[in-house]
Structure formats: C-alpha cells, structure tokens
Biopython code that builds the backbone (N, CA, C, O; Angstrom):
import numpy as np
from Bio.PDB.StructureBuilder import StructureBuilder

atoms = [
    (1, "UNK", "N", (-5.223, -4.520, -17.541)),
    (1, "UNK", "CA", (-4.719, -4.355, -16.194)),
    (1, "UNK", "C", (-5.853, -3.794, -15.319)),
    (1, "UNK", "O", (-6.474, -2.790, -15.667)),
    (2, "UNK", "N", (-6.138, -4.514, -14.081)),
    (2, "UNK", "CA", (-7.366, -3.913, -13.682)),
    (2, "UNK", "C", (-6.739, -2.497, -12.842)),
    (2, "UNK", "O", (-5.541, -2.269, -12.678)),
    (3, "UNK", "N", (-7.965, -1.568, -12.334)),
    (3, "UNK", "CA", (-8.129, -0.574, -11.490)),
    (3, "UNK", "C", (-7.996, -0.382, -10.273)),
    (3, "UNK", "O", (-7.904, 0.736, -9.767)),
    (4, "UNK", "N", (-7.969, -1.510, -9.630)),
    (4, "UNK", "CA", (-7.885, -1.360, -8.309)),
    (4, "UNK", "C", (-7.452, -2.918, -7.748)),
    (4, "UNK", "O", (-7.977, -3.942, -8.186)),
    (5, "UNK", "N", (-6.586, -2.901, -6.885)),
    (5, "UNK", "CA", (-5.749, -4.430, -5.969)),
    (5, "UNK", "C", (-6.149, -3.976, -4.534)),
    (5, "UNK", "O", (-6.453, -2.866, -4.097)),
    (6, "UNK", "N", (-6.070, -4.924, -4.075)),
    (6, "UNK", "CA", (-6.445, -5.436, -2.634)),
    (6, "UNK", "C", (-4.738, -5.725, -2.096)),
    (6, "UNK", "O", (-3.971, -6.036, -3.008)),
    (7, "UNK", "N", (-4.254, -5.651, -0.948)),
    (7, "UNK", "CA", (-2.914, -5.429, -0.718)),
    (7, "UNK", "C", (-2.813, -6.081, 0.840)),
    (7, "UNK", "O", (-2.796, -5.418, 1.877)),
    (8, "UNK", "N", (-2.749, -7.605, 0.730)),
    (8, "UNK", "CA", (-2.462, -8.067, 2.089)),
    (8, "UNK", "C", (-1.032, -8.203, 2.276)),
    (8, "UNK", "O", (-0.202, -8.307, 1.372)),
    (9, "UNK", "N", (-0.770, -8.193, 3.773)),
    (9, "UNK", "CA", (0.158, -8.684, 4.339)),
    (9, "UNK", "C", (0.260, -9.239, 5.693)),
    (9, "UNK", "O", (-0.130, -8.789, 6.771)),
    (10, "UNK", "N", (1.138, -10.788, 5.253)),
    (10, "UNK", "CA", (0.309, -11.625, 6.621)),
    (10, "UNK", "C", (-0.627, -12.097, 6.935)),
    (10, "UNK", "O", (-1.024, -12.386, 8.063)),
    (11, "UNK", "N", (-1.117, -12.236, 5.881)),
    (11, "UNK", "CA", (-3.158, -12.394, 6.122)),
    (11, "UNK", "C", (-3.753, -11.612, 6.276)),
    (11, "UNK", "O", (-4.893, -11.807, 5.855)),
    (12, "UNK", "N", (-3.534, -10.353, 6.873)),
    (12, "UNK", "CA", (-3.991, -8.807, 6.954)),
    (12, "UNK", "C", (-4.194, -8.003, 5.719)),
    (12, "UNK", "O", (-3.241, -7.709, 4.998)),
    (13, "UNK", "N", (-5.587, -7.591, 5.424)),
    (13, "UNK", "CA", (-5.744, -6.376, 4.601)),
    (13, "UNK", "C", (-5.004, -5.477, 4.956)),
    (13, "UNK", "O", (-5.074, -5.114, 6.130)),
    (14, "UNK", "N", (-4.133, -4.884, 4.115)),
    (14, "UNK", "CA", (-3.296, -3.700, 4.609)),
    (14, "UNK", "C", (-4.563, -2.291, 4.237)),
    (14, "UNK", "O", (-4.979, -1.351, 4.915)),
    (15, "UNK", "N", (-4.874, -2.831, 2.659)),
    (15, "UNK", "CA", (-5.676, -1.628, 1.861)),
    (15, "UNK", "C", (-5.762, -2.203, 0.800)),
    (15, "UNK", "O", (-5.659, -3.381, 0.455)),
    (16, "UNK", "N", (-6.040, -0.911, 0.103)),
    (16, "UNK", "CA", (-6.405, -0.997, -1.095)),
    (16, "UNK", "C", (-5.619, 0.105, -2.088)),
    (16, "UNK", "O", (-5.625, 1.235, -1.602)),
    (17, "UNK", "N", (-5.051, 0.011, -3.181)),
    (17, "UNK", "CA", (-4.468, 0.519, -4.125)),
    (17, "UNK", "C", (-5.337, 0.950, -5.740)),
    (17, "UNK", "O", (-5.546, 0.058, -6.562)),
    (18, "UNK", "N", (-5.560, 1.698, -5.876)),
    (18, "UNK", "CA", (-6.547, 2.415, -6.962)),
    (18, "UNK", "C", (-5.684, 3.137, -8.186)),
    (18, "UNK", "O", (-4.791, 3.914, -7.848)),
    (19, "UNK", "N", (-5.936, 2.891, -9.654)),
    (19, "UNK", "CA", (-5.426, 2.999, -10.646)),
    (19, "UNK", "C", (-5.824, 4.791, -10.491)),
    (19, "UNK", "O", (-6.923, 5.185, -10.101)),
    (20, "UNK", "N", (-4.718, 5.672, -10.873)),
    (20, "UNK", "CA", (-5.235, 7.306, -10.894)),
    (20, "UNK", "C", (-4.303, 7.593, -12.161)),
    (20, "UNK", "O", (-3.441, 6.779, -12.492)),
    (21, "UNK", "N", (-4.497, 8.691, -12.800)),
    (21, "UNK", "CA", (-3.265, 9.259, -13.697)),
    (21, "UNK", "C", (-1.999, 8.988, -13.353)),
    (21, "UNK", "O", (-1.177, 8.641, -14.201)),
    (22, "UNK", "N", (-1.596, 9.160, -11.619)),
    (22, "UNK", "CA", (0.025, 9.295, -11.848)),
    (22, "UNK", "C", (0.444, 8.246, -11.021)),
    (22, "UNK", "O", (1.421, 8.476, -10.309)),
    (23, "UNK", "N", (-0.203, 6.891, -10.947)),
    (23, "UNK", "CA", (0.193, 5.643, -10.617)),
    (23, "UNK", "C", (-1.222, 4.810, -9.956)),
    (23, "UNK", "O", (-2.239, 4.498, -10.576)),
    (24, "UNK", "N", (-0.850, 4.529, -8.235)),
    (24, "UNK", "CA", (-1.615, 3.623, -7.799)),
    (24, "UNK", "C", (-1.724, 4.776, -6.633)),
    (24, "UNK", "O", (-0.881, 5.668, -6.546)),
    (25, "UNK", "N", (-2.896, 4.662, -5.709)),
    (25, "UNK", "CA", (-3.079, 5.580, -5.108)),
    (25, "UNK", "C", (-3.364, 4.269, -3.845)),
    (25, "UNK", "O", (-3.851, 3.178, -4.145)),
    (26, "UNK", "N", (-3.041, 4.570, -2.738)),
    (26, "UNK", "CA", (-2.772, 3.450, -1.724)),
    (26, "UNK", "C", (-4.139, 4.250, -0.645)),
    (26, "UNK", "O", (-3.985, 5.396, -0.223)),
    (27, "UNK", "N", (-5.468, 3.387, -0.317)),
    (27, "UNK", "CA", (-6.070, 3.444, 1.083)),
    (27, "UNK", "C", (-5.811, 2.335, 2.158)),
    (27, "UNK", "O", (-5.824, 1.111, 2.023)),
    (28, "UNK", "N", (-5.576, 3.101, 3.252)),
    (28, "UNK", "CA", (-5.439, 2.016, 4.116)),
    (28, "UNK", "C", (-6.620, 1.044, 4.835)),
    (28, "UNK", "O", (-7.747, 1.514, 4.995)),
    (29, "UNK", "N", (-6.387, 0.026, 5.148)),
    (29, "UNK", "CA", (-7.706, -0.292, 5.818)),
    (29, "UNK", "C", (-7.767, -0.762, 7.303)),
    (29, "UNK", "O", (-8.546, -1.572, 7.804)),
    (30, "UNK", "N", (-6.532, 0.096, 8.012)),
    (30, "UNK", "CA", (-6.150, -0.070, 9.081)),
    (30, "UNK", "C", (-5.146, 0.745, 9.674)),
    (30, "UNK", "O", (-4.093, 1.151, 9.183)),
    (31, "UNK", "N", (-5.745, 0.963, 11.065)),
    (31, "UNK", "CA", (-4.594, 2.089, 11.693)),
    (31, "UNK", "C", (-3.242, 1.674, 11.187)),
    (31, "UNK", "O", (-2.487, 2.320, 10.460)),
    (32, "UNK", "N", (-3.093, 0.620, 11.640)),
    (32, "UNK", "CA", (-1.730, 0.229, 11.167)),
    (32, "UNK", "C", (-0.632, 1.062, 9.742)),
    (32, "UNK", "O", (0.430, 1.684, 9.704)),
    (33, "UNK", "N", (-1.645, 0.607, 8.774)),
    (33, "UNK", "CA", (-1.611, 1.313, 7.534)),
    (33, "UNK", "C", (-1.140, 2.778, 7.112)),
    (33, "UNK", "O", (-0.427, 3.193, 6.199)),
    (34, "UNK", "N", (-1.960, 3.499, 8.342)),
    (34, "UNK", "CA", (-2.103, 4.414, 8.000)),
    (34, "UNK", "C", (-0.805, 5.856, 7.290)),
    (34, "UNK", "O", (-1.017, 6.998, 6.882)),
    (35, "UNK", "N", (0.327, 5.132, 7.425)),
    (35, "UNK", "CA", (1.569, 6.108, 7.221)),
    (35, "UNK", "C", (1.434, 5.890, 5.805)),
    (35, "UNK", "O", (1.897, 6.882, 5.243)),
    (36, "UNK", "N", (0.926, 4.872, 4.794)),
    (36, "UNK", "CA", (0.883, 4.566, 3.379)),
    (36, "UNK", "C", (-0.411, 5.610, 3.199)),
    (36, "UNK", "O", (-0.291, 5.913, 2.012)),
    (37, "UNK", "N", (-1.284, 6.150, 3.572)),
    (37, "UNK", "CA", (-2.930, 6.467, 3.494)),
    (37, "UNK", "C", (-2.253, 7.122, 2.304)),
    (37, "UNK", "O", (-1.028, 7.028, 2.224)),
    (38, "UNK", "N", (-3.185, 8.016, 1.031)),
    (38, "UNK", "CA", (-2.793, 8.600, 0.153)),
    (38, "UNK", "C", (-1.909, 8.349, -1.012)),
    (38, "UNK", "O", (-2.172, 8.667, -2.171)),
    (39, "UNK", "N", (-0.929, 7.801, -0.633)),
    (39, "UNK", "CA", (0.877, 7.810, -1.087)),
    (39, "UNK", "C", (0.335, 6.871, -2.873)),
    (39, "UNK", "O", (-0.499, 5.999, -3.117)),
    (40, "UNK", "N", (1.191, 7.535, -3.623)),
    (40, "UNK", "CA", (0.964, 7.468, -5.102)),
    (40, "UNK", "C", (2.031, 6.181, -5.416)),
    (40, "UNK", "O", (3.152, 6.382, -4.947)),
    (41, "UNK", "N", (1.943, 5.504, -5.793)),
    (41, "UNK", "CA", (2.867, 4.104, -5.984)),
    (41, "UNK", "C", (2.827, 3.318, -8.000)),
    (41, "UNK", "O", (1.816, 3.070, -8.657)),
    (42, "UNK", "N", (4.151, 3.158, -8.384)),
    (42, "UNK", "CA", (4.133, 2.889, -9.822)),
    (42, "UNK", "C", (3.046, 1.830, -10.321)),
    (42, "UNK", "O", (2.238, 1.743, -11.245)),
    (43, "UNK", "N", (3.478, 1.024, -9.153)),
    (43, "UNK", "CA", (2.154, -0.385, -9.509)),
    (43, "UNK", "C", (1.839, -0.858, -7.961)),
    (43, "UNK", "O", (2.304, -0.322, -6.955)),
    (44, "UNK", "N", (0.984, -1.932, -7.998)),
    (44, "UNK", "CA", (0.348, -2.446, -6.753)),
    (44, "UNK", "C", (1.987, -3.308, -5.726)),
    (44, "UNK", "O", (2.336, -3.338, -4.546)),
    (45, "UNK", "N", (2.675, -4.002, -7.368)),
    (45, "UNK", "CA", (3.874, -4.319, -6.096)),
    (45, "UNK", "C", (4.680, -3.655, -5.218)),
    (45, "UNK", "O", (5.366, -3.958, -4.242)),
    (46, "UNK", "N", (4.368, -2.504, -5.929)),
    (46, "UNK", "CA", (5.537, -1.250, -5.129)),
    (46, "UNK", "C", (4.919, -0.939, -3.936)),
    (46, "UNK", "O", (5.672, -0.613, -3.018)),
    (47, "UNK", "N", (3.389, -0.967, -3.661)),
    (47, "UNK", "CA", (2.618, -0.500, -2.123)),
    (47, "UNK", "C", (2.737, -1.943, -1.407)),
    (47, "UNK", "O", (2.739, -1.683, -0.203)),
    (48, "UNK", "N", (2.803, -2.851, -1.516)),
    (48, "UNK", "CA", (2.771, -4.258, -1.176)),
    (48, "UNK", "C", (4.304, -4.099, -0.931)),
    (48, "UNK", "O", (4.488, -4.554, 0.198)),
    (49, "UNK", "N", (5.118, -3.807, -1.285)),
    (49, "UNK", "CA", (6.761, -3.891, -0.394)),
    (49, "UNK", "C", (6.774, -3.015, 0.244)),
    (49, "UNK", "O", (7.455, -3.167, 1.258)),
    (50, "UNK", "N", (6.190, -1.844, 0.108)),
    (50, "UNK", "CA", (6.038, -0.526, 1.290)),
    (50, "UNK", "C", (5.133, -1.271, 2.009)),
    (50, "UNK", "O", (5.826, -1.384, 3.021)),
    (51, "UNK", "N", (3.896, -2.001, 2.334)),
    (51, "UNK", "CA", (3.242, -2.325, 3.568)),
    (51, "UNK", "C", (4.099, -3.096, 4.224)),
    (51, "UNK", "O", (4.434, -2.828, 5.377)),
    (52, "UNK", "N", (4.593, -4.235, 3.510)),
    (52, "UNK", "CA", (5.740, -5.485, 4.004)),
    (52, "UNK", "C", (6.820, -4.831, 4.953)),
    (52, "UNK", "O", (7.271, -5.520, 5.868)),
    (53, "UNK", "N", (7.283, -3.449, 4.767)),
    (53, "UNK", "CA", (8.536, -2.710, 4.913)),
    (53, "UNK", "C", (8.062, -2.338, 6.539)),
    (53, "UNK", "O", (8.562, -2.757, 7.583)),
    (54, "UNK", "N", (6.654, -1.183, 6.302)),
    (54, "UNK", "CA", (6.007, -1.054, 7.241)),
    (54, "UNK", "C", (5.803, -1.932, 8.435)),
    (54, "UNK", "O", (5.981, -1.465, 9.560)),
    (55, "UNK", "N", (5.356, -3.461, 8.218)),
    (55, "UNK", "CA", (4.827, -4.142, 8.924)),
    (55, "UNK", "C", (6.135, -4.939, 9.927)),
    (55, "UNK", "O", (5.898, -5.454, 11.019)),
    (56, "UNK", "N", (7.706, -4.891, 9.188)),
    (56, "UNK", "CA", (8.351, -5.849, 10.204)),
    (56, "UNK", "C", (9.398, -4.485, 10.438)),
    (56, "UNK", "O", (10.626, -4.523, 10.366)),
    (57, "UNK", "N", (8.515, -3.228, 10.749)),
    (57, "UNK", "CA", (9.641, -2.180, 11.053)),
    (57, "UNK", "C", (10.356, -0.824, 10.733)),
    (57, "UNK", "O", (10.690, 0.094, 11.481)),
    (58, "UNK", "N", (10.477, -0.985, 9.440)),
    (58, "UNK", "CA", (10.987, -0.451, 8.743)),
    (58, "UNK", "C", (10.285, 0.933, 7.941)),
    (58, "UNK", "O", (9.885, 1.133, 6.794)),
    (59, "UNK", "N", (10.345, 1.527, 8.844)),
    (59, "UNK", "CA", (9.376, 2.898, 8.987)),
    (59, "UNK", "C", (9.969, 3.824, 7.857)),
    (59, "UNK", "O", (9.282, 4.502, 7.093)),
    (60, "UNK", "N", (11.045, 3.767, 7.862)),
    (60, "UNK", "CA", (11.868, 4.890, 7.131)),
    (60, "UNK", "C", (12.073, 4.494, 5.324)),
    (60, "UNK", "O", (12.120, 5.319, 4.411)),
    (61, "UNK", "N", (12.149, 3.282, 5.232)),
    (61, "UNK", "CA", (11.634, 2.776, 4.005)),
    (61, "UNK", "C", (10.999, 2.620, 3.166)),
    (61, "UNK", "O", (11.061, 2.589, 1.937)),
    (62, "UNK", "N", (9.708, 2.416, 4.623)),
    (62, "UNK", "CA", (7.968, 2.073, 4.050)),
    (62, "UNK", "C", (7.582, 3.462, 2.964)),
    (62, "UNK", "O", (7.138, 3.302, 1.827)),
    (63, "UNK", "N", (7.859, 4.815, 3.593)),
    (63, "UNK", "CA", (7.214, 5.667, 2.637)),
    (63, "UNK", "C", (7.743, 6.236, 1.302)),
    (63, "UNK", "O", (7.025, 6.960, 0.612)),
]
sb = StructureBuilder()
sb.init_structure("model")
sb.init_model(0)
sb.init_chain("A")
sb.init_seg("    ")
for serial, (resi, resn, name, xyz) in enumerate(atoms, 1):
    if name == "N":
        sb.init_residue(resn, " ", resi, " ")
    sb.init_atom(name, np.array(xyz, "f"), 0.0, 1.0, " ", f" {name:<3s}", serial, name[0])
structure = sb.get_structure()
C-alpha cells in the first residue's frame, strides 16, 4: 500500500494525503481545501469523500 495519494476533485488537486501511525494525514493544496489541512483520515477514500463533501457544500460533513 503506498505512502502517500494525490486527492482530486473535479479535476482539481484538492491535496495530498500521507501514510502516519494513526491513518492518512490530509495537506491541502488549495485555499479551498483548507478546512481538511491536517485532519487524520482511515484511508485516502475517506479524505476524497470529505473533499467531494467540501466541494458541493457540505461544510458540516466535510470535517
């Protein structure tokens, strides 16, 4: 399983997601992003439905 995913949405780099001890560790690569910056996630799909969540709205979800 690799170390680190790339996390678009829409064609947009959202970020990047990094393998750590206590999951996936989410950077953003855009203001947009930025409410994910930090946030610890089980695997890369779980930050990829939080950006998706983020992106059509859904603020209260996303984190």
């Amino acid at each position: 399983m690799p170390d680190s995913y790339i996390i678009e949405v829409d064609s947009q780099t959202a970020g990047i997601v990094v393998r750590s001890s206590g999951g996936y560790c989410f950077f953003a690569s855009s203001h947009r992003f930025n409410r994910l910056e930090g946030q610890l996630f089980r695997n890369a799909r779980e930050a990829e439905r939080a950006a998706r969540r983020l992106v059509n709205g859904d603020v209260k979800e996303a984190a």
